[in-house]
N, CA, C and O atoms as a printed pandas DataFrame, in Angstrom:
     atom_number atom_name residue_name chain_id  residue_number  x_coord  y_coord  z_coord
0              1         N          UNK        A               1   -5.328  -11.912    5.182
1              2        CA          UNK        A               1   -6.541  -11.122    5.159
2              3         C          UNK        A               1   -7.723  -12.042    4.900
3              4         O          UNK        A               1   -7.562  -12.995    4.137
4              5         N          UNK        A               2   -8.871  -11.830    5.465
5              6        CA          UNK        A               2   -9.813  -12.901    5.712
6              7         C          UNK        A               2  -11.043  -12.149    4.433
7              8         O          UNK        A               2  -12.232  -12.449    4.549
8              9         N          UNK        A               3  -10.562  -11.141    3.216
9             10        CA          UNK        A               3  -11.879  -10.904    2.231
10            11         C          UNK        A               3  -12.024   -9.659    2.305
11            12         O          UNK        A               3  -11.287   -8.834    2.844
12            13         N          UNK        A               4  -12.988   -9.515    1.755
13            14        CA          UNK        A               4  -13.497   -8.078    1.078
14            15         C          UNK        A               4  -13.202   -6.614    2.547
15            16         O          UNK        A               4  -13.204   -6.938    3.735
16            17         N          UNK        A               5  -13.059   -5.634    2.248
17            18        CA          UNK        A               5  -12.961   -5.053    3.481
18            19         C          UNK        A               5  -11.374   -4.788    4.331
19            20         O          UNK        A               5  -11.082   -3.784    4.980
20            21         N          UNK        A               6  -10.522   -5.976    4.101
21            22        CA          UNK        A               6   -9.525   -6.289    4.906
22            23         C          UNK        A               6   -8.000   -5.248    3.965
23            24         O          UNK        A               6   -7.958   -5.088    2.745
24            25         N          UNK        A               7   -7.204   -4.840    4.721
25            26        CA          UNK        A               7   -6.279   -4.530    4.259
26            27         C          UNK        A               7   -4.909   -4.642    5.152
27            28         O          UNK        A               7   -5.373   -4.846    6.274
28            29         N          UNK        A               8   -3.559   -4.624    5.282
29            30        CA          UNK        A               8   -2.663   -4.228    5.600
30            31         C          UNK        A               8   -1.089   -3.483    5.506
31            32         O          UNK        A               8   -0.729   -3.143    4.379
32            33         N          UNK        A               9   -0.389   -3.291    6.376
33            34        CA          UNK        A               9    0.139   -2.008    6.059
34            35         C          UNK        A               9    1.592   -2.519    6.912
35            36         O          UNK        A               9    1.734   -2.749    8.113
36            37         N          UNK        A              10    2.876   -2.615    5.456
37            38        CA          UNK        A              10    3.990   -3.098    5.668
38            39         C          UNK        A              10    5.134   -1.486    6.172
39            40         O          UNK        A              10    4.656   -0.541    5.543
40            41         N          UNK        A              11    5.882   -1.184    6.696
41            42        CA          UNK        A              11    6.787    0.145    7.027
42            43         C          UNK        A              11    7.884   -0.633    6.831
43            44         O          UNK        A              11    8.014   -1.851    6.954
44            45         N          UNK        A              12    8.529    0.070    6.564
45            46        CA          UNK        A              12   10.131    0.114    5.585
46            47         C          UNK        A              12   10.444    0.958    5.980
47            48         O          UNK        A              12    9.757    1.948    5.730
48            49         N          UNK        A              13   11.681    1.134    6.857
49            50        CA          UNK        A              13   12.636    2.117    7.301
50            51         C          UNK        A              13   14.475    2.095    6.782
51            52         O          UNK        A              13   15.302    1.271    7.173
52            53         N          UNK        A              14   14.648    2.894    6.121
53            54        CA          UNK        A              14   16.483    2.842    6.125
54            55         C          UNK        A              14   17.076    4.281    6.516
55            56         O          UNK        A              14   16.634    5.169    7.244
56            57         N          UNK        A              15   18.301    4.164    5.717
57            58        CA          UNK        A              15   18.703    5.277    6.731
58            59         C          UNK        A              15   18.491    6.558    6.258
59            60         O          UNK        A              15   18.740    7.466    7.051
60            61         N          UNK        A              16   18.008    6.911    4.929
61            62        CA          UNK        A              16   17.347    8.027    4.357
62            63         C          UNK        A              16   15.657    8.223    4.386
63            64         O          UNK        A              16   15.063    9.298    4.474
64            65         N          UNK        A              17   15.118    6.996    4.295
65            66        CA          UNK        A              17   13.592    7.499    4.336
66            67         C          UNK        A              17   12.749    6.272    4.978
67            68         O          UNK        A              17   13.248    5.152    5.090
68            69         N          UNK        A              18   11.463    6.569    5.380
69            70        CA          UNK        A              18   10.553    5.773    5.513
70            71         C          UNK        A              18    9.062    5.790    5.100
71            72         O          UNK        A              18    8.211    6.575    5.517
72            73         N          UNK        A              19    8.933    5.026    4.419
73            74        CA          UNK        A              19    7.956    4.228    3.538
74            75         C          UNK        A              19    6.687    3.510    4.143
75            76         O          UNK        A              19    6.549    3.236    5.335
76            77         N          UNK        A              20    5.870    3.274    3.233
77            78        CA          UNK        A              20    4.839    2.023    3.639
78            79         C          UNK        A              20    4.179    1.536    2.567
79            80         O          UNK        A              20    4.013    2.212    1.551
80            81         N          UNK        A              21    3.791    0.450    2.687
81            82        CA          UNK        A              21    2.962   -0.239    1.410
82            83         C          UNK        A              21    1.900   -0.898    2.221
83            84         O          UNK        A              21    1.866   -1.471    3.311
84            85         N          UNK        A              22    0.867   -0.542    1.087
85            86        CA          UNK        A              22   -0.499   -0.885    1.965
86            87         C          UNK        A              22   -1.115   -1.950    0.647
87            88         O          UNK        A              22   -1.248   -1.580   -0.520
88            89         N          UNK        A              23   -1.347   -2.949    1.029
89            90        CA          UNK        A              23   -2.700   -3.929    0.075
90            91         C          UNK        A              23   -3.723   -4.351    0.865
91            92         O          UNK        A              23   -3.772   -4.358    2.095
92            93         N          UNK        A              24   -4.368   -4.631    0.236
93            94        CA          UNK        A              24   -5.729   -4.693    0.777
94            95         C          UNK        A              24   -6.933   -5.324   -0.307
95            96         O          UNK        A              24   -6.577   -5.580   -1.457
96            97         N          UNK        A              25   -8.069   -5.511    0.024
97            98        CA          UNK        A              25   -9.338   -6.207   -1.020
98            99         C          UNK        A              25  -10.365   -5.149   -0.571
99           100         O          UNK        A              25  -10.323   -4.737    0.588
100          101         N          UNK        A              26  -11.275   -4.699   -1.434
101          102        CA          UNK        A              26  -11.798   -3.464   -1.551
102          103         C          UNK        A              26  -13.291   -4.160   -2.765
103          104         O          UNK        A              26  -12.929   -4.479   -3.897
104          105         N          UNK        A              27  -14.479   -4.287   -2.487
105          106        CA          UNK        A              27  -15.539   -5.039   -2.902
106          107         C          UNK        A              27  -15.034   -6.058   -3.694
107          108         O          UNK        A              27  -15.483   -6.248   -4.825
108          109         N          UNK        A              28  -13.946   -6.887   -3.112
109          110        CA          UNK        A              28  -13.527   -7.980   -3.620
110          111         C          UNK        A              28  -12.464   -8.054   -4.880
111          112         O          UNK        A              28  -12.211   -8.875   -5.761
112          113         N          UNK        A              29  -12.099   -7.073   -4.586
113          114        CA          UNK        A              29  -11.089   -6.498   -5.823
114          115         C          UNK        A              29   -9.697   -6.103   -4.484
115          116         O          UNK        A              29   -9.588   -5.604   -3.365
116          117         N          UNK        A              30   -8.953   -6.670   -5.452
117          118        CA          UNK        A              30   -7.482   -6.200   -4.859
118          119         C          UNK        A              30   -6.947   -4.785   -4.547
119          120         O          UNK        A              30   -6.748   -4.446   -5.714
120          121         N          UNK        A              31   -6.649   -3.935   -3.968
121          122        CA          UNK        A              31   -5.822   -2.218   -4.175
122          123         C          UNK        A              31   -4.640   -2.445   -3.523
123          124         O          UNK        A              31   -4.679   -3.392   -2.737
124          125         N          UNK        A              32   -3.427   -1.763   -3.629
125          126        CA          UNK        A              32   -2.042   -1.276   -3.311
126          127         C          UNK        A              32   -2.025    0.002   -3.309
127          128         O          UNK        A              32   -2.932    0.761   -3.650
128          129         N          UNK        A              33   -0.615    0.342   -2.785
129          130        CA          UNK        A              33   -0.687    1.651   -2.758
130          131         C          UNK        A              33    0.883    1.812   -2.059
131          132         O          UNK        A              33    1.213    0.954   -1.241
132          133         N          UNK        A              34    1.881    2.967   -2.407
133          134        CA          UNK        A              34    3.091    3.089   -1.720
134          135         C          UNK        A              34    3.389    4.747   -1.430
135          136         O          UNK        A              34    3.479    5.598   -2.314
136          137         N          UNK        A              35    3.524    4.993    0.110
137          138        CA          UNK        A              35    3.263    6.448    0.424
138          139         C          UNK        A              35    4.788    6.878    1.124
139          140         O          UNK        A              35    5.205    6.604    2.249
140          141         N          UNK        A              36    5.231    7.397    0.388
141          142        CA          UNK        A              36    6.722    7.911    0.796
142          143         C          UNK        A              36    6.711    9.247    1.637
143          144         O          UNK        A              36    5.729    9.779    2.156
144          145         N          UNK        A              37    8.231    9.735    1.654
145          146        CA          UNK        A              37    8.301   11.073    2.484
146          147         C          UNK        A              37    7.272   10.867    3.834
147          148         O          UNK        A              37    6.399   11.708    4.053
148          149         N          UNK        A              38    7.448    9.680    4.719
149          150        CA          UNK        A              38    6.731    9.892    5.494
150          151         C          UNK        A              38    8.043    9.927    7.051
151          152         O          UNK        A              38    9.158    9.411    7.131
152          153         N          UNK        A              39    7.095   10.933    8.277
153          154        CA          UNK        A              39    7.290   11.299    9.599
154          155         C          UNK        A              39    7.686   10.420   10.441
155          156         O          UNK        A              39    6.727    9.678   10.653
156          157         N          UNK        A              40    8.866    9.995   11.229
157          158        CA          UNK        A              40    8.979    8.980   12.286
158          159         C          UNK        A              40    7.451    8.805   13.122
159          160         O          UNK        A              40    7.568    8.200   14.188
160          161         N          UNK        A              41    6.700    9.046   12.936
161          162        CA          UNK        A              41    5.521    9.390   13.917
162          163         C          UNK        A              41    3.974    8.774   12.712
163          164         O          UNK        A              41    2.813    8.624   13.092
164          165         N          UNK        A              42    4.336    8.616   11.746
165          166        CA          UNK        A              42    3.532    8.152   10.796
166          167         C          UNK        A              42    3.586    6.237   10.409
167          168         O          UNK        A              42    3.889    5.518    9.457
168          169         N          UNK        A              43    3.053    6.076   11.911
169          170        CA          UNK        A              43    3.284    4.154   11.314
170          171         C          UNK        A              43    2.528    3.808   10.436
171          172         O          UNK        A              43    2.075    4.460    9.494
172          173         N          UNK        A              44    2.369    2.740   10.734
173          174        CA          UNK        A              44    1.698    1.647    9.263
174          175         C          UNK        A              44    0.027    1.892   10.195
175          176         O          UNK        A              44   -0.891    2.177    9.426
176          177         N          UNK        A              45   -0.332    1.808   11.555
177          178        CA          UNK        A              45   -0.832    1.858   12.722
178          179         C          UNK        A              45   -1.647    3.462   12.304
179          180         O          UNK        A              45   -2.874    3.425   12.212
180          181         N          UNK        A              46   -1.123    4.453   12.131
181          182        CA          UNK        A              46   -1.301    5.967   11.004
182          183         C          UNK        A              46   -2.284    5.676   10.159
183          184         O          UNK        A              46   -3.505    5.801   10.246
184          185         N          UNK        A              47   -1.483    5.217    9.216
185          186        CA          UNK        A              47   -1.528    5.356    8.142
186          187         C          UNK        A              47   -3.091    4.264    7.224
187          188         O          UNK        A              47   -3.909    4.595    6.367
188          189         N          UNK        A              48   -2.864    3.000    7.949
189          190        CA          UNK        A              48   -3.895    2.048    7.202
190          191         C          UNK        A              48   -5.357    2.676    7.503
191          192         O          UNK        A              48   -6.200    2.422    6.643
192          193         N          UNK        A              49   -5.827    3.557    8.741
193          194        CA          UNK        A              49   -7.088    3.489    8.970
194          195         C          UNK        A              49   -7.232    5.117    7.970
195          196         O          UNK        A              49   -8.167    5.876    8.221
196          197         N          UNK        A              50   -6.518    5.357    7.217
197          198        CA          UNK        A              50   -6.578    6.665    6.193
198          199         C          UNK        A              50   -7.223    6.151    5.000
199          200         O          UNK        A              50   -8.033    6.861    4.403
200          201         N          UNK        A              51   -7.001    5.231    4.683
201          202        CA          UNK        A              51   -7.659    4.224    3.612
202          203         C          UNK        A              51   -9.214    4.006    3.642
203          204         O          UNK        A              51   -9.855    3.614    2.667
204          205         N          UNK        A              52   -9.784    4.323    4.952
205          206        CA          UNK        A              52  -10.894    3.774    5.131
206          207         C          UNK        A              52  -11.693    5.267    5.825
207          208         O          UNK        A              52  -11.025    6.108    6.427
208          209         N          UNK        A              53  -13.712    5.451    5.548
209          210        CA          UNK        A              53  -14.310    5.982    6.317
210          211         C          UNK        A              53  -13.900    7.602    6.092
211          212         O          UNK        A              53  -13.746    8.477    6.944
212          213         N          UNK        A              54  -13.768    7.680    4.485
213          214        CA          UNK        A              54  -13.532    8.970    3.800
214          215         C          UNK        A              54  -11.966    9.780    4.047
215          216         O          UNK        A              54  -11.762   10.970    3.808
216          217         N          UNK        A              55  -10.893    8.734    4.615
217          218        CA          UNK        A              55   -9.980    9.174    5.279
218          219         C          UNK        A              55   -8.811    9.806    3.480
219          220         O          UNK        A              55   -8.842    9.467    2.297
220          221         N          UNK        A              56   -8.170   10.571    4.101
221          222        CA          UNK        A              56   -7.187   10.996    2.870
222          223         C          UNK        A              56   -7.033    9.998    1.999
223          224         O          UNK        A              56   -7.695   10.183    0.977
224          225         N          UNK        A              57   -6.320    8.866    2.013
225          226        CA          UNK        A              57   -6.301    8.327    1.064
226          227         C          UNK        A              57   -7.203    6.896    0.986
227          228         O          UNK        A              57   -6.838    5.724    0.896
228          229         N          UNK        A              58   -8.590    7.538    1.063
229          230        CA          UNK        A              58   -9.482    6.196    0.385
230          231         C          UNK        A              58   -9.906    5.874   -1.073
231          232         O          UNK        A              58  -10.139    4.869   -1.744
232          233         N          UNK        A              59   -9.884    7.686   -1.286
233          234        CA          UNK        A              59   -9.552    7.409   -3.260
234          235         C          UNK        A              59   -8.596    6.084   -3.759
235          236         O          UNK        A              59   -8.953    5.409   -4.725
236          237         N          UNK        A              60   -7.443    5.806   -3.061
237          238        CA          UNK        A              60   -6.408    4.845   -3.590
238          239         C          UNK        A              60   -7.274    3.721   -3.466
239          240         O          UNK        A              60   -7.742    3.228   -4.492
240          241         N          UNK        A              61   -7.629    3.114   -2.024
241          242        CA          UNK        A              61   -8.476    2.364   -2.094
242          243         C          UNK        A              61   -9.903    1.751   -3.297
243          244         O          UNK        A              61  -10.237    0.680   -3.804
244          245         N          UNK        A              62  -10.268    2.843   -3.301
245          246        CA          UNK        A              62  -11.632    2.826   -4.489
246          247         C          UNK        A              62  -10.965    2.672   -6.106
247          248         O          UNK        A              62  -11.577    1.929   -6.873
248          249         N          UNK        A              63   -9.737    3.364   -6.600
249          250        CA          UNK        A              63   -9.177    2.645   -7.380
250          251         C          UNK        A              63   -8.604    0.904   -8.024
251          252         O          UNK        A              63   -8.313    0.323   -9.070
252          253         N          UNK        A              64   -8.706    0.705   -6.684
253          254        CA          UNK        A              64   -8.663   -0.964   -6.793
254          255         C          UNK        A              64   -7.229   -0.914   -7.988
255          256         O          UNK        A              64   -7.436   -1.051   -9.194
256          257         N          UNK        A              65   -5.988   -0.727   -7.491
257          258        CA          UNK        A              65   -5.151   -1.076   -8.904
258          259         C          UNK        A              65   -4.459   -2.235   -7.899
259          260         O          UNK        A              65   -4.355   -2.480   -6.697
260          261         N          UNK        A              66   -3.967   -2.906   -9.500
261          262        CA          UNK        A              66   -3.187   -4.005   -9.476
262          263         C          UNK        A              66   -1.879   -3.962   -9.391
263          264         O          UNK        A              66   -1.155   -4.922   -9.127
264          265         N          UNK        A              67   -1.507   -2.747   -9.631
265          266        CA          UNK        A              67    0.219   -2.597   -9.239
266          267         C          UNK        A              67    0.158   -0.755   -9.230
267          268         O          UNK        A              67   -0.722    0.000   -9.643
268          269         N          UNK        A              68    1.353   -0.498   -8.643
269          270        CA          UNK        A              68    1.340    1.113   -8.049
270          271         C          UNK        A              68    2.665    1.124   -8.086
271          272         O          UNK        A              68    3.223    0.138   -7.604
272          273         N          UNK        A              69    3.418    2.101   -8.594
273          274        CA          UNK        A              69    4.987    2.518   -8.112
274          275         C          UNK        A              69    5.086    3.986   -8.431
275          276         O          UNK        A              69    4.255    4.637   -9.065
276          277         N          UNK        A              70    6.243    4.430   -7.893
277          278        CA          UNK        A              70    6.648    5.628   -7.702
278          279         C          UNK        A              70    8.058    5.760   -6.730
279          280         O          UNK        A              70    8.487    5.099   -5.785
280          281         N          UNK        A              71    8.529    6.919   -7.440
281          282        CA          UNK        A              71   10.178    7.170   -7.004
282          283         C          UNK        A              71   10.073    8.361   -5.773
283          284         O          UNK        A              71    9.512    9.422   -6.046
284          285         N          UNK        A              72   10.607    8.145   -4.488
285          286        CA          UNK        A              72   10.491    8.707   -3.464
286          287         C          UNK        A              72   11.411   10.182   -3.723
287          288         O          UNK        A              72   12.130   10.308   -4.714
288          289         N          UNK        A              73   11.273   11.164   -2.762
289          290        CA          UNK        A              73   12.306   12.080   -2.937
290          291         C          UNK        A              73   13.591   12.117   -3.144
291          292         O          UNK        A              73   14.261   12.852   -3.868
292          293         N          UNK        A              74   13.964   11.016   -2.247
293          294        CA          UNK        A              74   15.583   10.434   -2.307
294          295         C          UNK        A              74   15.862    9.819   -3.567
295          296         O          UNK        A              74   17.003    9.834   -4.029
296          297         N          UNK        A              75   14.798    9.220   -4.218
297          298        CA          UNK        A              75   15.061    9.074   -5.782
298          299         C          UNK        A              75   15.420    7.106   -5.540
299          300         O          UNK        A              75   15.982    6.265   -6.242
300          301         N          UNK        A              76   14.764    7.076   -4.232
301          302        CA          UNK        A              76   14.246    5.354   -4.124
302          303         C          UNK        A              76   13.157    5.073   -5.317
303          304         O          UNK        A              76   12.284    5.917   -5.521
304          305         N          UNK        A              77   13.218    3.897   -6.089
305          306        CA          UNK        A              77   11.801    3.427   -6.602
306          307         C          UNK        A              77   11.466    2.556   -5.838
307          308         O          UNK        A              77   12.262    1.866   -5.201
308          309         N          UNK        A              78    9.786    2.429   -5.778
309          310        CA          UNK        A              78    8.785    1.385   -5.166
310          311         C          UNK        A              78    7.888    0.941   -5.768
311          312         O          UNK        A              78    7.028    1.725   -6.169
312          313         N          UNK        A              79    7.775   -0.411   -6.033
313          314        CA          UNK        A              79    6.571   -0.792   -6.764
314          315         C          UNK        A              79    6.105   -2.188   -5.890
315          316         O          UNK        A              79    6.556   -3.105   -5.204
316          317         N          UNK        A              80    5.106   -1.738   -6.341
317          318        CA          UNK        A              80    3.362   -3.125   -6.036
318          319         C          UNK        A              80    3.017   -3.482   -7.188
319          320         O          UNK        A              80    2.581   -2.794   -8.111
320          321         N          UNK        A              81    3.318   -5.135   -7.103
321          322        CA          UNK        A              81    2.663   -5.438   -8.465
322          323         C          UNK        A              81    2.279   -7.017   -8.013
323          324         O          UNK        A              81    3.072   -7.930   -7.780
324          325         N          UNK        A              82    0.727   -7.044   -7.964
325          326        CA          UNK        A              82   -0.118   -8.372   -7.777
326          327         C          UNK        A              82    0.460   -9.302   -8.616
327          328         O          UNK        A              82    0.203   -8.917   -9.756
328          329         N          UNK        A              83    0.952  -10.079   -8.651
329          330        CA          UNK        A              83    1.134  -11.580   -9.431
330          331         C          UNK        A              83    0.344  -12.740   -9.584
331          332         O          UNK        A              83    0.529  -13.718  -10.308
332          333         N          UNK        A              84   -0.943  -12.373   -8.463
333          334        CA          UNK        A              84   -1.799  -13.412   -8.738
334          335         C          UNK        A              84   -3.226  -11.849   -8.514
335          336         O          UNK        A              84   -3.416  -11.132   -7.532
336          337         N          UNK        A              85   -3.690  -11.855   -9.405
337          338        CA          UNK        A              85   -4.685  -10.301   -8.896
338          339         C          UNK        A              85   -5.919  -10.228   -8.650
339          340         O          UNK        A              85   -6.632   -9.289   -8.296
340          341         N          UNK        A              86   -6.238  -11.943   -8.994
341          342        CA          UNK        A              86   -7.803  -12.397   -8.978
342          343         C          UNK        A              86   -8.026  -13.396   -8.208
343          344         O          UNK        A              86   -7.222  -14.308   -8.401
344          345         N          UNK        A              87   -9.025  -13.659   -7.169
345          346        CA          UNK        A              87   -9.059  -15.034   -6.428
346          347         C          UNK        A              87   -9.051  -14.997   -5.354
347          348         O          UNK        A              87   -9.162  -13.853   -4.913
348          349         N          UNK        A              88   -8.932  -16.077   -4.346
349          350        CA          UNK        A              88   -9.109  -15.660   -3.104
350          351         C          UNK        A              88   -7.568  -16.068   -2.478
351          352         O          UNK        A              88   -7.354  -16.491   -1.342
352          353         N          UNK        A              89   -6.598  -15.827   -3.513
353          354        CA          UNK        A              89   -5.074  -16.163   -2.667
354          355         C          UNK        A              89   -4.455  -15.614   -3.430
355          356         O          UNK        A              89   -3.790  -16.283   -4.221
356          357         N          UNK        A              90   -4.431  -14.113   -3.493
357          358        CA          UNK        A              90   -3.833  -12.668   -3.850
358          359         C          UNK        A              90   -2.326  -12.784   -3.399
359          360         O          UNK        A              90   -1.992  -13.015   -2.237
360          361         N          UNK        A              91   -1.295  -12.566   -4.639
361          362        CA          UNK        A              91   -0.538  -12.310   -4.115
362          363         C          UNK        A              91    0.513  -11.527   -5.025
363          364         O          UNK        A              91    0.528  -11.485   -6.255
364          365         N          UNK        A              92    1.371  -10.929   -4.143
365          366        CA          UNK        A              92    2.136   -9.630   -4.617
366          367         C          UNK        A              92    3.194   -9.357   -4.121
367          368         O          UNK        A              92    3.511   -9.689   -2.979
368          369         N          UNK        A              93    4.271   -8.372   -5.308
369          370        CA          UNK        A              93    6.018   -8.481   -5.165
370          371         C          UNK        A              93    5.858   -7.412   -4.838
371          372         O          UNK        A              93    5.057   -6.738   -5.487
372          373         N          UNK        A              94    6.374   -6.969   -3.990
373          374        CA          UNK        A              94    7.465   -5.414   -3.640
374          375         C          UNK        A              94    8.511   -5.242   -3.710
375          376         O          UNK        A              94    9.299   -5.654   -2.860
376          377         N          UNK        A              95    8.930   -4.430   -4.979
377          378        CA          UNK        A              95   10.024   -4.002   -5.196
378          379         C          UNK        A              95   10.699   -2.969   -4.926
379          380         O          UNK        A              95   10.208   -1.887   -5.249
380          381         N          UNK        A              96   11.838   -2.992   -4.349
381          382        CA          UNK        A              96   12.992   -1.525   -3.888
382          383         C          UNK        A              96   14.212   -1.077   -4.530
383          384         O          UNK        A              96   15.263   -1.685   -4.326
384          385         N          UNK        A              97   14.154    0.048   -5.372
385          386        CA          UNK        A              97   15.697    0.052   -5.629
386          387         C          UNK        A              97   15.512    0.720   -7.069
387          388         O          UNK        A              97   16.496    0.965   -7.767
């Protein structure tokens, strides 16, 4: 991601559910975010431009957090958690299971 503004959007598929994790930099501040129970028809392609331009989930965005998790219906956990959360070489674990 080339700075402020920029985000992207990873999909995770198995054989019970599909997922996505979105990070991104948001006035120069880091955000995550992990959106479960989602539609064969709901890509990452969906889903990232929701983040932006008052879309459903730009609140997550404007939160700017540094780590996000939550347990899917199937009773998957997911977490985002920045390991580096400040700077201009952001970086972050995703965890499954």
């Amino acid at each position: 991601m080339g700075g402020s503004g920029t985000s992207g959007v990873l999909r995770f598929k198995s054989d019970k559910e599909l997922i996505t994790v979105a990070v991104g930099v948001h006035n120069y501040k880091r955000w995550c975010d992990v959106v479960t129970g989602l539609k064969p028809d709901e890509t990452a392609l969906v889903i990232n431009p929701q983040y932006y331009n008052n879309g459903p989930r730009a609140y997550v965005r404007e939160k700017q957090l540094a780590e996000y998790s939550v347990t899917s219906l199937v009773g998957t956990r997911f977490e985002v958690k920045y390991t580096v959360a400040e700077g201009n070489n952001l970086q972050a674990d995703i965890i499954i299971g």
